[in-house]
DRENDO-1510 file (C-alpha; in Angstrom, 1 decimal, always signed):
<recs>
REC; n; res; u; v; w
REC; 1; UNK; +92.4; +27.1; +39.0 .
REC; 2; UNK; +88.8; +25.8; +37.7 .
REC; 3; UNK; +86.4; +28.3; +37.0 .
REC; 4; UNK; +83.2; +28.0; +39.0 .
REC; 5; UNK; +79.9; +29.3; +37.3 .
REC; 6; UNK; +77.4; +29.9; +39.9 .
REC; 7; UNK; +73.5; +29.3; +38.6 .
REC; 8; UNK; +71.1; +31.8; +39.6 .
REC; 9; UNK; +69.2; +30.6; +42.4 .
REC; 10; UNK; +65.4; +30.0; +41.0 .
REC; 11; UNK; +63.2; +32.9; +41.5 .
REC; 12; UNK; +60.7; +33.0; +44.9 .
REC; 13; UNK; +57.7; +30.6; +44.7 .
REC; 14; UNK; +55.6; +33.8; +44.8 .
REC; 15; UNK; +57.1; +35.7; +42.4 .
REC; 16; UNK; +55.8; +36.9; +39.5 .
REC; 17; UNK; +58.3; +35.1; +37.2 .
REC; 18; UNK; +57.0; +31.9; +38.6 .
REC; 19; UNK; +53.6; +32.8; +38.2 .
REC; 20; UNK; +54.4; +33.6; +34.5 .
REC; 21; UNK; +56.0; +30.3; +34.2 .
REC; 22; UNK; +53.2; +28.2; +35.7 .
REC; 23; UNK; +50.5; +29.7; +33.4 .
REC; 24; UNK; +52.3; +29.8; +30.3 .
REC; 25; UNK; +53.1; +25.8; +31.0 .
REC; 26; UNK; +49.3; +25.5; +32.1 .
REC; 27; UNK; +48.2; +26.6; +28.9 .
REC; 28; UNK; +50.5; +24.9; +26.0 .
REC; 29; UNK; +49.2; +21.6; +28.1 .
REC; 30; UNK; +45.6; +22.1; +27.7 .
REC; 31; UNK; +46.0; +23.1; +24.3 .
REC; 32; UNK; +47.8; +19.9; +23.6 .
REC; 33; UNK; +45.2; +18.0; +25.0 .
REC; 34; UNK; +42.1; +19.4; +22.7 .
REC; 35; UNK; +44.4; +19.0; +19.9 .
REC; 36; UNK; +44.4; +15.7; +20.9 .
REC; 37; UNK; +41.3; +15.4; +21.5 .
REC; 38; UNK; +39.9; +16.7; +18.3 .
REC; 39; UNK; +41.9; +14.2; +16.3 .
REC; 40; UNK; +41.0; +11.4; +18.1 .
REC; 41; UNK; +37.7; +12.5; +17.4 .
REC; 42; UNK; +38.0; +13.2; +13.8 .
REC; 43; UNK; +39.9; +9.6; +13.3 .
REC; 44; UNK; +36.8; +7.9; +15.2 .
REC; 45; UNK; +34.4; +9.8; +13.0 .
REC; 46; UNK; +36.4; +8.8; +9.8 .
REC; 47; UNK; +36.1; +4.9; +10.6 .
REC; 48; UNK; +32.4; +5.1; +11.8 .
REC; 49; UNK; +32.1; +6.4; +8.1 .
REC; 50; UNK; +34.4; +3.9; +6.4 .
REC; 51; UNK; +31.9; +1.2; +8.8 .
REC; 52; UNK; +28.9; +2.5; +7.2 .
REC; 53; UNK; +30.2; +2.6; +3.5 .
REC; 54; UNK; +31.7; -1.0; +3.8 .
REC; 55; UNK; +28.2; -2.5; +5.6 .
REC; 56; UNK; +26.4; -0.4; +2.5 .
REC; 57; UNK; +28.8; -2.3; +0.0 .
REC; 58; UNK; +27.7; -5.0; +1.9 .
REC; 59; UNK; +24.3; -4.8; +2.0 .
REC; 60; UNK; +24.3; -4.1; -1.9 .
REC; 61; UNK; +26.3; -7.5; -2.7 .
REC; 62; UNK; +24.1; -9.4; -0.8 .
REC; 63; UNK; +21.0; -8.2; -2.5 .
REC; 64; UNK; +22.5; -9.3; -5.5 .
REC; 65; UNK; +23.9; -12.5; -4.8 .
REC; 66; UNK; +20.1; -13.3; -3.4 .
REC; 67; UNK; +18.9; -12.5; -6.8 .
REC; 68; UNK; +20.8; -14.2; -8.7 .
REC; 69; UNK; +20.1; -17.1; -6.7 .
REC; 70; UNK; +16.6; -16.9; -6.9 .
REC; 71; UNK; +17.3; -17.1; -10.6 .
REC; 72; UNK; +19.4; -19.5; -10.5 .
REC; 73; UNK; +17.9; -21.8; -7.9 .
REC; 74; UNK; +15.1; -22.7; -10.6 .
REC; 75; UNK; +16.6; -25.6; -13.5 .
REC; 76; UNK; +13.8; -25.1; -15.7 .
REC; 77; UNK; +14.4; -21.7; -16.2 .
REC; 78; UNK; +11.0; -19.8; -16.1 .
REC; 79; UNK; +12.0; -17.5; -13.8 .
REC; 80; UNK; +13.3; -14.1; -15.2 .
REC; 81; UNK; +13.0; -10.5; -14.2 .
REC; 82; UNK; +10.4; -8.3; -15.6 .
REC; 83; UNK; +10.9; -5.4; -17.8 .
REC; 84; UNK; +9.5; -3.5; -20.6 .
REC; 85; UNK; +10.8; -3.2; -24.1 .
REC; 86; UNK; +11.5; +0.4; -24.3 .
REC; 87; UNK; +10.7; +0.6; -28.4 .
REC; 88; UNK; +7.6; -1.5; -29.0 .
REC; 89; UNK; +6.5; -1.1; -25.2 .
REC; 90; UNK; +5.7; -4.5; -24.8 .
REC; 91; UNK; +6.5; -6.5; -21.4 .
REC; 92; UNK; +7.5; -9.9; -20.5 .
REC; 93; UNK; +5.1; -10.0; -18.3 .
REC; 94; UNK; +0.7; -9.4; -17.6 .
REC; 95; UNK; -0.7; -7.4; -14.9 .
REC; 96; UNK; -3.7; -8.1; -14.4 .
REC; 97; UNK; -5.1; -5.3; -12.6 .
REC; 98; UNK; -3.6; -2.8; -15.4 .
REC; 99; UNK; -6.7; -2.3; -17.3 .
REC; 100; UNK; -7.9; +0.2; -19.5 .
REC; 101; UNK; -11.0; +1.5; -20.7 .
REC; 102; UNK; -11.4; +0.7; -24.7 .
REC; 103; UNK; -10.8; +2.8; -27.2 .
REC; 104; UNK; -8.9; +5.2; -25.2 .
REC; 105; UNK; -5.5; +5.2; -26.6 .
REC; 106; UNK; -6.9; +5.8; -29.6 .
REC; 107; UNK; -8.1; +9.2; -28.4 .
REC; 108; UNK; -5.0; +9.9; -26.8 .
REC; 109; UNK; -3.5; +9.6; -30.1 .
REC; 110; UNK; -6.1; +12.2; -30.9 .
REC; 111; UNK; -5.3; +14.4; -28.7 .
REC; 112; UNK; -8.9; +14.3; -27.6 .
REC; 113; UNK; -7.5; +12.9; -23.9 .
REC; 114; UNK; -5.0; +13.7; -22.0 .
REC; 115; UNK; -4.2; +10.5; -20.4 .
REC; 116; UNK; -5.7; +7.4; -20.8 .
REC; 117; UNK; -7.8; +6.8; -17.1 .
REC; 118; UNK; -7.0; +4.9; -14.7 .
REC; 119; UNK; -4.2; +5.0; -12.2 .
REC; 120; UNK; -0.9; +5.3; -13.7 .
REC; 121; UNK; +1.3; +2.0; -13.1 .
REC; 122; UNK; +4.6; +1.6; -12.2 .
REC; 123; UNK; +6.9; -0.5; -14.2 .
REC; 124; UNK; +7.8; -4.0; -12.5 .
REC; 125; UNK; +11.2; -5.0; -12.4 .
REC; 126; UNK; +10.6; -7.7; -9.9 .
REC; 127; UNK; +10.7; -12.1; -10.6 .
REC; 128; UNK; +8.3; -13.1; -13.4 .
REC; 129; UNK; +7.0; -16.8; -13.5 .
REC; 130; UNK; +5.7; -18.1; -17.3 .
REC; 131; UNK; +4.3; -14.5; -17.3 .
REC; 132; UNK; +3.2; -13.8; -13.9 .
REC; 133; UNK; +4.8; -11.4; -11.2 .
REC; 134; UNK; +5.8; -13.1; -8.1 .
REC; 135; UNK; +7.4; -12.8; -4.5 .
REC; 136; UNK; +11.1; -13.0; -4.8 .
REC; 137; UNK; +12.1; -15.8; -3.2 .
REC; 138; UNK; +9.1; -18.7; -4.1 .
REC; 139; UNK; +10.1; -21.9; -5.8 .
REC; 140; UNK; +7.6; -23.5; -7.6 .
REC; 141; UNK; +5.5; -25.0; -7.9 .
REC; 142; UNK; +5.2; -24.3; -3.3 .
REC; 143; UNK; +5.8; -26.6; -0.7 .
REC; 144; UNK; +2.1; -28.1; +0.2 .
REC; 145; UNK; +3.6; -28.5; +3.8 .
REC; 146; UNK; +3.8; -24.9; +4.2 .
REC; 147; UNK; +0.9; -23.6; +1.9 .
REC; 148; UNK; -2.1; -23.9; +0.7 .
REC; 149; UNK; -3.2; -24.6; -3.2 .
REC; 150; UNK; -3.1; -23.6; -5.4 .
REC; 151; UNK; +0.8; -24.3; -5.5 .
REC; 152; UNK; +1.1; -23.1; -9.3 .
REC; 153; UNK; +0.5; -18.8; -9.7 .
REC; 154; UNK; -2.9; -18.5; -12.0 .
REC; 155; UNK; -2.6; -18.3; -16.3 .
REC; 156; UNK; -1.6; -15.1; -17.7 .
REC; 157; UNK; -4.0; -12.1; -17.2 .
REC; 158; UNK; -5.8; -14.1; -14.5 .
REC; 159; UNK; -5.9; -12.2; -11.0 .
REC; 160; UNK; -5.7; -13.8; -7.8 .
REC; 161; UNK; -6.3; -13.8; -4.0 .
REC; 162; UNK; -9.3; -12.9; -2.3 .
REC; 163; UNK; -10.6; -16.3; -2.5 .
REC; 164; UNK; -10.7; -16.7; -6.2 .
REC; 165; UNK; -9.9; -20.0; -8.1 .
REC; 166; UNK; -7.3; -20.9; -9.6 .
REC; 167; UNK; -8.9; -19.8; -13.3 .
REC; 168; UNK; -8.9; -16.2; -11.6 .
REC; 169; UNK; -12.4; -15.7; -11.1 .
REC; 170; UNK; -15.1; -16.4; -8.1 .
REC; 171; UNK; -16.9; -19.4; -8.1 .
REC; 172; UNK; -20.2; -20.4; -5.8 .
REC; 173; UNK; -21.9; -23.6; -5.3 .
REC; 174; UNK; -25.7; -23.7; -6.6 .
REC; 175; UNK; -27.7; -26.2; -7.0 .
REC; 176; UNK; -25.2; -28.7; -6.6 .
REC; 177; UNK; -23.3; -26.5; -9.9 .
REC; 178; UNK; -20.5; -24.2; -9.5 .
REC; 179; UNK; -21.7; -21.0; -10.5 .
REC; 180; UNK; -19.2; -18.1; -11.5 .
REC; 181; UNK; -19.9; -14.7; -9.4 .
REC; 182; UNK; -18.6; -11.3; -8.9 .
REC; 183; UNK; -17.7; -9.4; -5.5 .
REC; 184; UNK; -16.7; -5.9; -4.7 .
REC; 185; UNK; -16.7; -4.9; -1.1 .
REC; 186; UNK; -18.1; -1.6; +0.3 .
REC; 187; UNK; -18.3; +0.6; +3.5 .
REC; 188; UNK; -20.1; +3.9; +4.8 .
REC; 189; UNK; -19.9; +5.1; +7.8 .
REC; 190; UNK; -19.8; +2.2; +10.7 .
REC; 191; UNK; -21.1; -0.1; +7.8 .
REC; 192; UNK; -20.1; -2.9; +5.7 .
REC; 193; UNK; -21.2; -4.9; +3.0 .
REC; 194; UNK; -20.2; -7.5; +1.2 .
REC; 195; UNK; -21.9; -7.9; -2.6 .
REC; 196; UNK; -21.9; -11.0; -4.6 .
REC; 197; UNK; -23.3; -10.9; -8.6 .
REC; 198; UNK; -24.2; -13.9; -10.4 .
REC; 199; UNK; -26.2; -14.0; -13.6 .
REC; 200; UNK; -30.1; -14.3; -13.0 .
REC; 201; UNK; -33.7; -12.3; -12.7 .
REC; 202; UNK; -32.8; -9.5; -10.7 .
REC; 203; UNK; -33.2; -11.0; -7.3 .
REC; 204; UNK; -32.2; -8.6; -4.5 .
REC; 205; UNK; -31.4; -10.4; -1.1 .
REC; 206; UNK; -29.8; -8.9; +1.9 .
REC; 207; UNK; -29.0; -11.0; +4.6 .
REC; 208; UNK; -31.1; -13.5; +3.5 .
REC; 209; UNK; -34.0; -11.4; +3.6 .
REC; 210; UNK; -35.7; -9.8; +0.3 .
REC; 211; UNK; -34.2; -6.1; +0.5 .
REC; 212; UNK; -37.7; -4.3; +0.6 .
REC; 213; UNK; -38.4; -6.1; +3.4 .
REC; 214; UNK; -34.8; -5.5; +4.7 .
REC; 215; UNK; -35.1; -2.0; +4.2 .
REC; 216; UNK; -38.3; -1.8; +6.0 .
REC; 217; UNK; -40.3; -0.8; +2.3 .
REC; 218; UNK; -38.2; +2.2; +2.7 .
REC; 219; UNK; -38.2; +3.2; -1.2 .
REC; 220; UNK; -35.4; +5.5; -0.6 .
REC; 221; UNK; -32.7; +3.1; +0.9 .
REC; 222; UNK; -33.6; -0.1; -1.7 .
REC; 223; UNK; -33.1; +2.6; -4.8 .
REC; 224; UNK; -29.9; +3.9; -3.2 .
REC; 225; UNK; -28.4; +0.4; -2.7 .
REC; 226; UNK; -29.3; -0.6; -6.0 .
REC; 227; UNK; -28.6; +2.7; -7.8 .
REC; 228; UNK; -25.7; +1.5; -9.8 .
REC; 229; UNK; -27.4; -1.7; -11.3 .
REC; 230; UNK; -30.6; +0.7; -12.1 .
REC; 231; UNK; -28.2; +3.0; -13.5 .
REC; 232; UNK; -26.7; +0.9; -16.2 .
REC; 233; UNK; -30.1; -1.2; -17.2 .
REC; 234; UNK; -28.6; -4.0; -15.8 .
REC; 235; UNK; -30.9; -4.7; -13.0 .
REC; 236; UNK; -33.0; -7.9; -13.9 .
REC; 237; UNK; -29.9; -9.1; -15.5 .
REC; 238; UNK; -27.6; -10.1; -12.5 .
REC; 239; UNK; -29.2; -11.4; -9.0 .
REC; 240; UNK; -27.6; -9.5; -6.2 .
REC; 241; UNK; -26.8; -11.5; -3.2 .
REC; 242; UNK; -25.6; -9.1; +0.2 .
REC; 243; UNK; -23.9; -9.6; +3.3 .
REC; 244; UNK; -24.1; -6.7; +5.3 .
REC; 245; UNK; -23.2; -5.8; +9.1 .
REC; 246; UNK; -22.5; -2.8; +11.2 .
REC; 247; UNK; -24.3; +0.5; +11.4 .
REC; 248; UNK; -27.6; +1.1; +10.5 .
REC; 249; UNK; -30.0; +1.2; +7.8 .
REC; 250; UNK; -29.0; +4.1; +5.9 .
REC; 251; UNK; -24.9; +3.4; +6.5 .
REC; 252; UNK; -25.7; -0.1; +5.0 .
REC; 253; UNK; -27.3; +1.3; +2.1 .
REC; 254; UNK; -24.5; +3.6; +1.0 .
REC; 255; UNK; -22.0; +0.5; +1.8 .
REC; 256; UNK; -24.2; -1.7; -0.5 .
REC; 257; UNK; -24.0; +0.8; -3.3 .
REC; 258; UNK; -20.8; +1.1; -3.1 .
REC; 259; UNK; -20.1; -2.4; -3.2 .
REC; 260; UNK; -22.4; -3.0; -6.0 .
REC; 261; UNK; -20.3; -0.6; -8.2 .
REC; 262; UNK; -17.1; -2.0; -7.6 .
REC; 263; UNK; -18.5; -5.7; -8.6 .
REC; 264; UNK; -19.9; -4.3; -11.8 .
REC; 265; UNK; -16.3; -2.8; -12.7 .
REC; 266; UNK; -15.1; -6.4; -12.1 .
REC; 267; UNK; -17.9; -7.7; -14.8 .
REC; 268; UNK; -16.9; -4.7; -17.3 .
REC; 269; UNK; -14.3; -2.5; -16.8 .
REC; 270; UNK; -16.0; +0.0; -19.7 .
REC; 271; UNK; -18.3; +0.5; -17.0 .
REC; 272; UNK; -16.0; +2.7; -15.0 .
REC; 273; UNK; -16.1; +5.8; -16.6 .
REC; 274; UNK; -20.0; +5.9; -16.2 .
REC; 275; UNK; -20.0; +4.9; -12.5 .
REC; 276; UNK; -17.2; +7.3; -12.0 .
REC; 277; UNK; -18.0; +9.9; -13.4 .
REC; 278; UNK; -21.5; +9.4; -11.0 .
REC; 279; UNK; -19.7; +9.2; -8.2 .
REC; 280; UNK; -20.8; +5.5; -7.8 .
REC; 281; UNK; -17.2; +4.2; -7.1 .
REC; 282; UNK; -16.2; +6.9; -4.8 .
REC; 283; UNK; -16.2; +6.1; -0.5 .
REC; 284; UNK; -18.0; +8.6; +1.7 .
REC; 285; UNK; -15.8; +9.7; +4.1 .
REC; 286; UNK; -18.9; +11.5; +5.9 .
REC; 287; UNK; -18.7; +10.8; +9.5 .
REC; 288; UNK; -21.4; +11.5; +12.5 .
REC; 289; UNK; -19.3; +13.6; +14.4 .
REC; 290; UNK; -18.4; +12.4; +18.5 .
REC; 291; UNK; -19.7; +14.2; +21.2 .
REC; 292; UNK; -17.1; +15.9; +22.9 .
REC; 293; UNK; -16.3; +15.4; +26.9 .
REC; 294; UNK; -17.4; +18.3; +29.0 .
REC; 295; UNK; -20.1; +19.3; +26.5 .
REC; 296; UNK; -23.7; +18.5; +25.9 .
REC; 297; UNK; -23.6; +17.0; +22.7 .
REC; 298; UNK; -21.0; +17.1; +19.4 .
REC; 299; UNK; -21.2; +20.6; +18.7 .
REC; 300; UNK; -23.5; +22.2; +21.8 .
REC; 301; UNK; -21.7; +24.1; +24.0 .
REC; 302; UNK; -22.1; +25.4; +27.7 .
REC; 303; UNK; -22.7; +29.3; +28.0 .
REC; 304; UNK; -20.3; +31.3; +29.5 .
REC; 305; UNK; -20.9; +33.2; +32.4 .
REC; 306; UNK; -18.8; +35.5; +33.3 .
REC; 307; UNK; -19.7; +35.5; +37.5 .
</recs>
């Protein structure tokens, strides 16, 4: 006859061999499920990083292409990119505003300087047009319907902007002639000023008044403005034309003297050393100090009272 197994009935819902069961099922799922988890995690992490490289890759490409079609976009083939000849140190290229005193390499060479003064420059490795840096991305000469002239960058060596021609330097008109001038702009405390040096007799004249009688024939404020000029025997050679505004009296005397010395460093740049070294060239940061709220006055304070 057939044998019959019989199966053990399962064990009382509230056993402890059920209980056992339960939990041990309980706890193989949850850890499934944060194994899970953290892969997903670390896959989602891995592509977000594969993302970023790629867009980086992509980013750099683009820069390049640009470039090179800035280079290539011009057919008479002017443009090129600036560097410096590593063993004659020569450059394909004139800054302008990298000046140097005279003769001070050859001290360097010496060994009686250091460094030669001025601020040290960083090499350009940007567009350069006949000799002239420019803004990656202008074809010239410019579009007149978008900008102003001049349309062509200035000679080699010639600075531009702050309303200078297209020679590099500041012209005025005077007496029907144009007139070349220097400018250097200068502030102290609330004050500005605006200076303007042209060849002449040593005529003084702030806003369009004669500067003792601008000054109020304060000695004090006319010497300090014109300090610089005084200092290098060049006062009766250059007339000194001012705009000045804000502040008062004193404030637009340090802002004049400051401005002064920065349009005589445009006339000679040997000058600097000189004006430097006499502070001439450097702003005063000096400030009247605020009154503060709740007190009487900038530094005053209330007593204390204990009761």
């Amino acid at each position: 006859p057939p044998r019959i197994t019989k199966t053990p009935p399962p064990p009382p819902r509230h056993s402890p061999q059920a209980a056992a069961a339960s939990e041990h099922s309980t706890l193989q799922g949850s850890q499934g499920a944060e194994t899970n988890r953290a892969l997903g995690i670390a896959a989602f992490a891995g592509a977000l990083s594969t993302l970023a490289l790629l867009r980086a890759a992509a980013r750099r490409r683009a820069g390049a292409r640009r470039r090179e079609a800035v280079i290539t976009r011009r057919a008479d083939g002017d443009l090129e990119i600036g560097y410096r000849n590593e063993e004659t140190g020569e450059t394909n290229y004139v800054n302008p505003w990298e000046e140097r005193v005279d003769g001070d390499m050859e001290l360097v060479k010496q060994g009686v300087k250091q460094r030669p003064m001025g601020n040290i420059y960083h090499e350009y490795t940007g567009p350069v047009y006949k000799q002239v840096p420019v803004v990656e991305g202008l074809s010239f000469p410019l579009d007149p319907r978008k900008y102003r002239e001049p349309l062509e960058p200035p000679p080699p060596g010639a600075k531009w902007g702050d309303g200078r021609s297209p020679d590099g330097n500041w012209y005025m008109e005077v007496d029907g002639e144009n007139v070349q001038y220097w400018q250097g702009v200068g502030r102290r405390k609330a004050a500005c000023a605006v200076v303007r040096l042209l060849k002449g007799t040593g005529q003084f004249i702030v806003n369009s008044k004669d500067a003792r009688e601008f000054f109020e024939h304060y000695p004090y404020r006319w010497m300090k403005a014109i300090e610089p000029m005084a200092a290098l025997s060049v006062k009766n050679d250059y007339d000194c034309i001012v705009k000045t505004f804000g502040g008062g009296k004193s404030g637009q005397a340090g802002a004049i003297r400051l401005g002064v010395a920065r349009a005589l460093q445009e006339i000679d740049y040997n000058w600097r050393p000189l004006m430097k070294k006499a502070k001439y060239l450097t702003r005063d940061w000096r400030m009247i100090e605020p009154k503060k709220t709740g007190q009487h006055k900038a530094r005053k304070k209330k007593p204390y009272h204990k009761r």
